[in-house]
TIBA-601861 format. One record per atom (N, C-alpha, C, O): x, y, z; residue number from 1. Coordinates in nm, 2 decimals, padded with zeros to 4 digits. Example, Ala and Ser with C-alpha at 12.3 -4.5 7.8 and 13.67 -1.06 7.14 Angstrom:
(rec (01.32, -00.57, 00.78), 1);
(rec (01.23, -00.45, 00.78), 1);
(rec (01.32, -00.33, 00.78), 1);
(rec (01.42, -00.33, 00.85), 1);
(rec (01.28, -00.22, 00.71), 2);
(rec (01.37, -00.11, 00.71), 2);
(rec (01.29, 00.00, 00.79), 2);
(rec (01.34, 00.11, 00.80), 2);
END
This chain:
(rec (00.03, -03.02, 00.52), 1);
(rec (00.11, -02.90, 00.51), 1);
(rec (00.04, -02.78, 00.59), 1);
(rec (-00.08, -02.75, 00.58), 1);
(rec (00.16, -02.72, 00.67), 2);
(rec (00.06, -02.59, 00.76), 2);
(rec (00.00, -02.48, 00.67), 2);
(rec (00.03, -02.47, 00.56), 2);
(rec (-00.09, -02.37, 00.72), 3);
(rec (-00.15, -02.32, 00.62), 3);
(rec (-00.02, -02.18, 00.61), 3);
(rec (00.07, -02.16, 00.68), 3);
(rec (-00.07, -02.12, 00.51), 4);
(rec (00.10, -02.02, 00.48), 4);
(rec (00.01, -01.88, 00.53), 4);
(rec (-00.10, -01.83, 00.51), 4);
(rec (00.15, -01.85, 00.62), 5);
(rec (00.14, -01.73, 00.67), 5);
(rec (00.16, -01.59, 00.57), 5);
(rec (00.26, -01.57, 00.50), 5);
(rec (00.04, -01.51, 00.61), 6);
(rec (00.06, -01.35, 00.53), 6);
(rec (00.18, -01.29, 00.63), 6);
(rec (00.18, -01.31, 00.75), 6);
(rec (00.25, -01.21, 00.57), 7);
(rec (00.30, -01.08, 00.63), 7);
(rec (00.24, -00.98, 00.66), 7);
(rec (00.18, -00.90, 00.59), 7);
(rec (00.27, -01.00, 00.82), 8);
(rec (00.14, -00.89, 00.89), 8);
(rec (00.20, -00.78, 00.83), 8);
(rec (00.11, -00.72, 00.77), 8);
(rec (00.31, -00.71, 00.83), 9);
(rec (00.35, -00.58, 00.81), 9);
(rec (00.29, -00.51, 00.69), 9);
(rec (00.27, -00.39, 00.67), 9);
(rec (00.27, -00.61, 00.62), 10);
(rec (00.18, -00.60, 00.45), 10);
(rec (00.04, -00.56, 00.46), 10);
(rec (-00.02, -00.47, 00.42), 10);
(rec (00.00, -00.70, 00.56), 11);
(rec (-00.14, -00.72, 00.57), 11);
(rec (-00.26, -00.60, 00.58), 11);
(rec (-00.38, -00.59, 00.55), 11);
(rec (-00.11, -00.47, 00.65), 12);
(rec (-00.17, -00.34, 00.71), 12);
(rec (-00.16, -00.28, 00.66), 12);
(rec (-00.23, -00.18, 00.68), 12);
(rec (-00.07, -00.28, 00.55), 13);
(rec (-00.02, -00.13, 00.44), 13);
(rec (-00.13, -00.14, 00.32), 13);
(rec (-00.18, -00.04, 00.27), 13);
(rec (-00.18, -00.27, 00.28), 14);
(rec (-00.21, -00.32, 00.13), 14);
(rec (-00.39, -00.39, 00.13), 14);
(rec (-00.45, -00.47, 00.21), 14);
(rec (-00.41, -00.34, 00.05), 15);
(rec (-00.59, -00.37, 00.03), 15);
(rec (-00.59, -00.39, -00.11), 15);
(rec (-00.51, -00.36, -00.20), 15);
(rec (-00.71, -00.44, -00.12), 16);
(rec (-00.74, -00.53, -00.29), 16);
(rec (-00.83, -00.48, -00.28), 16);
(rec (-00.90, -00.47, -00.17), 16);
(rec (-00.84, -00.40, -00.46), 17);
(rec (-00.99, -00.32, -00.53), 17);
(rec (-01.06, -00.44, -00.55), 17);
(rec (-01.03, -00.56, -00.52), 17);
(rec (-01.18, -00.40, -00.60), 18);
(rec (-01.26, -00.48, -00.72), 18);
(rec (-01.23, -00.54, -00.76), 18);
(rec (-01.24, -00.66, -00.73), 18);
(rec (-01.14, -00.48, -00.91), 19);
(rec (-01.08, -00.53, -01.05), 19);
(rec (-00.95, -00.67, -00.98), 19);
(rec (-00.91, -00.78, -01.03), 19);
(rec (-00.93, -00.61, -00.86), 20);
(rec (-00.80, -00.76, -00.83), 20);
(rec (-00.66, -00.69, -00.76), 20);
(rec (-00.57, -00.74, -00.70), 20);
(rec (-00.70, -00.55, -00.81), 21);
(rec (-00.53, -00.49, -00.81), 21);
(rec (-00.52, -00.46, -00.67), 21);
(rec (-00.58, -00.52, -00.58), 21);
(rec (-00.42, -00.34, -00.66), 22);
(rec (-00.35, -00.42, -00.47), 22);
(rec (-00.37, -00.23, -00.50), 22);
(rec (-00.36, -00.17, -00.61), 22);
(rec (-00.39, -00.17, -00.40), 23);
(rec (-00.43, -00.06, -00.31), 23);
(rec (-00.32, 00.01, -00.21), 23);
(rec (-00.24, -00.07, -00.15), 23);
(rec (-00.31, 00.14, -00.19), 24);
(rec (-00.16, 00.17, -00.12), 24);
(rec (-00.18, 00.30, -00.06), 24);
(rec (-00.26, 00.37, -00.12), 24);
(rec (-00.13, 00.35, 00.02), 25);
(rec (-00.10, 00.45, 00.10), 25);
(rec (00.04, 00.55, 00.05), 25);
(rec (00.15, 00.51, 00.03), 25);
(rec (-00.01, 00.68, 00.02), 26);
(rec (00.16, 00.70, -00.03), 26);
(rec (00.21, 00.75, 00.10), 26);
(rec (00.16, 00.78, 00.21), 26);
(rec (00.34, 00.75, 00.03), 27);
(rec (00.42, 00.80, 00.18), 27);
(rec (00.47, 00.95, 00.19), 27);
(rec (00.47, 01.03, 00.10), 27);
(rec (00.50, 00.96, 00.29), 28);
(rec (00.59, 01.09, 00.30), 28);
(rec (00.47, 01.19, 00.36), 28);
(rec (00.48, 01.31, 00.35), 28);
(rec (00.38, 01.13, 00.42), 29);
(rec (00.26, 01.23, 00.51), 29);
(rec (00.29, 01.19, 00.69), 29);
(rec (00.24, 01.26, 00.77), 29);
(rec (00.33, 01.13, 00.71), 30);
(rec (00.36, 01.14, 00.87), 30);
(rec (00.42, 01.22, 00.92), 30);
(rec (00.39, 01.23, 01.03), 30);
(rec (00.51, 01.30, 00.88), 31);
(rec (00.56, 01.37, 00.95), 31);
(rec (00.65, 01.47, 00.92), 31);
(rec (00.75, 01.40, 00.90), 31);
(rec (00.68, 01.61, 00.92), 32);
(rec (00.79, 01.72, 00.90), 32);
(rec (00.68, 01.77, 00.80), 32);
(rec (00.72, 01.78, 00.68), 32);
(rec (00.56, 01.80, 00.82), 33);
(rec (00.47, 01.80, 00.76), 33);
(rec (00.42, 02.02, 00.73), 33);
(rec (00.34, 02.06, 00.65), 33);
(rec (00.48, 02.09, 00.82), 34);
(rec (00.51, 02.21, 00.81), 34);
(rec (00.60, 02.26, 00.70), 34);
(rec (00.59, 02.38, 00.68), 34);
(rec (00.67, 02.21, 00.64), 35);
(rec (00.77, 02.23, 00.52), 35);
(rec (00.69, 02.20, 00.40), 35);
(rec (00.74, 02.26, 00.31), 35);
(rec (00.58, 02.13, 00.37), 36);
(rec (00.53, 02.07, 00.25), 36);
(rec (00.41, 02.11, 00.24), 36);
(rec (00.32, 02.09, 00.32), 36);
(rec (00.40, 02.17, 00.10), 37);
(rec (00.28, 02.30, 00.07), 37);
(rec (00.15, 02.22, 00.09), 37);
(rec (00.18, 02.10, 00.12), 37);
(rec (00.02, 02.24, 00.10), 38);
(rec (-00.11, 02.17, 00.12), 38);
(rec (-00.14, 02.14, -00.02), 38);
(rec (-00.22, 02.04, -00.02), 38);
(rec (-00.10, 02.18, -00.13), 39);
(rec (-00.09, 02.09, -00.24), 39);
(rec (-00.04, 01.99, -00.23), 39);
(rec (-00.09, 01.92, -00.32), 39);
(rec (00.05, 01.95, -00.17), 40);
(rec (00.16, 01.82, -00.22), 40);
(rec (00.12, 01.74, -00.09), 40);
(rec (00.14, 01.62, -00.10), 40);
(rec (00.06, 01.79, 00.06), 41);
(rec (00.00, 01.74, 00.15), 41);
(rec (-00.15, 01.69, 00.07), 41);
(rec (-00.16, 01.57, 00.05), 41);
(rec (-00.23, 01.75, 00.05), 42);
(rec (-00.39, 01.71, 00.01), 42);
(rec (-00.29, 01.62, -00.11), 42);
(rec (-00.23, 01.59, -00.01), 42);
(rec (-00.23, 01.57, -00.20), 43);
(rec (-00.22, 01.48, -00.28), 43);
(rec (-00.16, 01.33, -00.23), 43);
(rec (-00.17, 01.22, -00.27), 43);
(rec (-00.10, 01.38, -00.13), 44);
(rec (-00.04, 01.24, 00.00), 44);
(rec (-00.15, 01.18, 00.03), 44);
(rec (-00.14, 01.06, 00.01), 44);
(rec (-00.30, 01.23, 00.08), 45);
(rec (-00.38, 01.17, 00.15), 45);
(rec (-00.44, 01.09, 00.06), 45);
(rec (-00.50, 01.00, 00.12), 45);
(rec (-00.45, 01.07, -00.06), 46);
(rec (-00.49, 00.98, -00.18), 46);
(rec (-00.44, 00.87, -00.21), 46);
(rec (-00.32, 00.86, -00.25), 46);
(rec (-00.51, 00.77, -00.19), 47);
(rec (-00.41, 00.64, -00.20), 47);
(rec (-00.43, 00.62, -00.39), 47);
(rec (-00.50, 00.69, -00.46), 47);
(rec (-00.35, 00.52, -00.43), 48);
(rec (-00.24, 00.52, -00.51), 48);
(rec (-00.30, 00.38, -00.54), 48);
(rec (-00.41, 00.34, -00.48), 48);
(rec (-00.22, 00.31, -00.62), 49);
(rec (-00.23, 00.16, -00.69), 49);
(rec (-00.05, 00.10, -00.69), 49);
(rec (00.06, 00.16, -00.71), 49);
(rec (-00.10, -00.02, -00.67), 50);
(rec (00.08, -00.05, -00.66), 50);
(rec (00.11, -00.07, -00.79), 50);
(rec (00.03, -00.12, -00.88), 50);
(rec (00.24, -00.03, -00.81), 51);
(rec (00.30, -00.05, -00.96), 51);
(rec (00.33, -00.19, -01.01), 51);
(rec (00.39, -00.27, -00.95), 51);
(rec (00.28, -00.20, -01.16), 52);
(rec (00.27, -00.35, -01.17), 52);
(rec (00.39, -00.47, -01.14), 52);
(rec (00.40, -00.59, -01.11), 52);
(rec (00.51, -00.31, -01.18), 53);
(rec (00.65, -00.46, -01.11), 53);
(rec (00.65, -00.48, -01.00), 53);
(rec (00.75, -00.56, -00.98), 53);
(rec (00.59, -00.44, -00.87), 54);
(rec (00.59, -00.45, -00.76), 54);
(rec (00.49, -00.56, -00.70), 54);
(rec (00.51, -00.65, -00.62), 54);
(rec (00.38, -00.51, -00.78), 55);
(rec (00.28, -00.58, -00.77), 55);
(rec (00.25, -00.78, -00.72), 55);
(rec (00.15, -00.82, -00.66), 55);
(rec (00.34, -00.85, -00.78), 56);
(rec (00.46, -00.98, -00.80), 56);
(rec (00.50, -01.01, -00.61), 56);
(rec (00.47, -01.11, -00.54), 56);
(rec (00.56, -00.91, -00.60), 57);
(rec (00.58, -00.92, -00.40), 57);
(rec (00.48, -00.91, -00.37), 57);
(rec (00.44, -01.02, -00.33), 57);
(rec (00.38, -00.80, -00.35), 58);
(rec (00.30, -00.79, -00.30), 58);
(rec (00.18, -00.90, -00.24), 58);
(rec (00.13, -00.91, -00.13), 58);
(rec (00.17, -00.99, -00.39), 59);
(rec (00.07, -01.08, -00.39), 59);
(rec (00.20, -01.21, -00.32), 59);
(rec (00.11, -01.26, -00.25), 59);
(rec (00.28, -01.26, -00.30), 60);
(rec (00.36, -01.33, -00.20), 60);
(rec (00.35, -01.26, -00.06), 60);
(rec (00.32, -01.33, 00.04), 60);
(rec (00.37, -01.13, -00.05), 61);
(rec (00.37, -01.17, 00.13), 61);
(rec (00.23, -01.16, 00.18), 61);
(rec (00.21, -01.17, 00.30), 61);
(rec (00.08, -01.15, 00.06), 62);
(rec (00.01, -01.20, 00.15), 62);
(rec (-00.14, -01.27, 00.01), 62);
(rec (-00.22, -01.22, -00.07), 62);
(rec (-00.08, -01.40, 00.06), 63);
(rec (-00.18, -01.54, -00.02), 63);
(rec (-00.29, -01.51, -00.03), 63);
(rec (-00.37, -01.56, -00.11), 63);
(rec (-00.34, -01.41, 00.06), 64);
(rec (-00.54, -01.43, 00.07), 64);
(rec (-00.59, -01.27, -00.06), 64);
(rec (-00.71, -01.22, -00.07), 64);
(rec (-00.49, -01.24, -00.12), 65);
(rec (-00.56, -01.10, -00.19), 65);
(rec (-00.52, -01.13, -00.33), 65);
(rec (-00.55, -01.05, -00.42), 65);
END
C-alpha cells in the first residue's frame, strides 16, 4: 500500500507542541490592517492552540503529527 499523503495546505498552517497538541496562526492579520487598533493587532501575532473539536481533522490531513 502507498504511503498516505499529508495535506500540504495544512502541512504549512499547523505545528505540534510538546504535550502532542496541534499549534495555529490566528487569522485576520494579513491585511486591512489600518482599521484594527494595535491591541487587537499585537494579539493576532500570537499563535493559538487548535480547538479540541477541530483538532480530529487536523490530525487526518496530516498522518506525521
Amino acid at each position: 500500500m502507498p504511503k498516505m499523503k499529508s495535506n500540504r495546505g495544512a502541512a504549512k498552517r499547523f505545528r505540534s507542541t510538546g504535550s502532542g497538541r496541534i499549534k495555529r496562526k490566528r487569522a485576520y492579520h494579513s491585511h486591512i490592517l489600518t482599521k484594527k487598533d494595535t491591541k487587537r493587532k499585537r494579539r493576532l501575532r500570537a499563535s493559538t492552540l487548535v480547538s479540541k473539536s477541530d483538532e480530529k481533522a487536523v490530525r487526518q490531513m496530516l498522518p506525521k503529527l
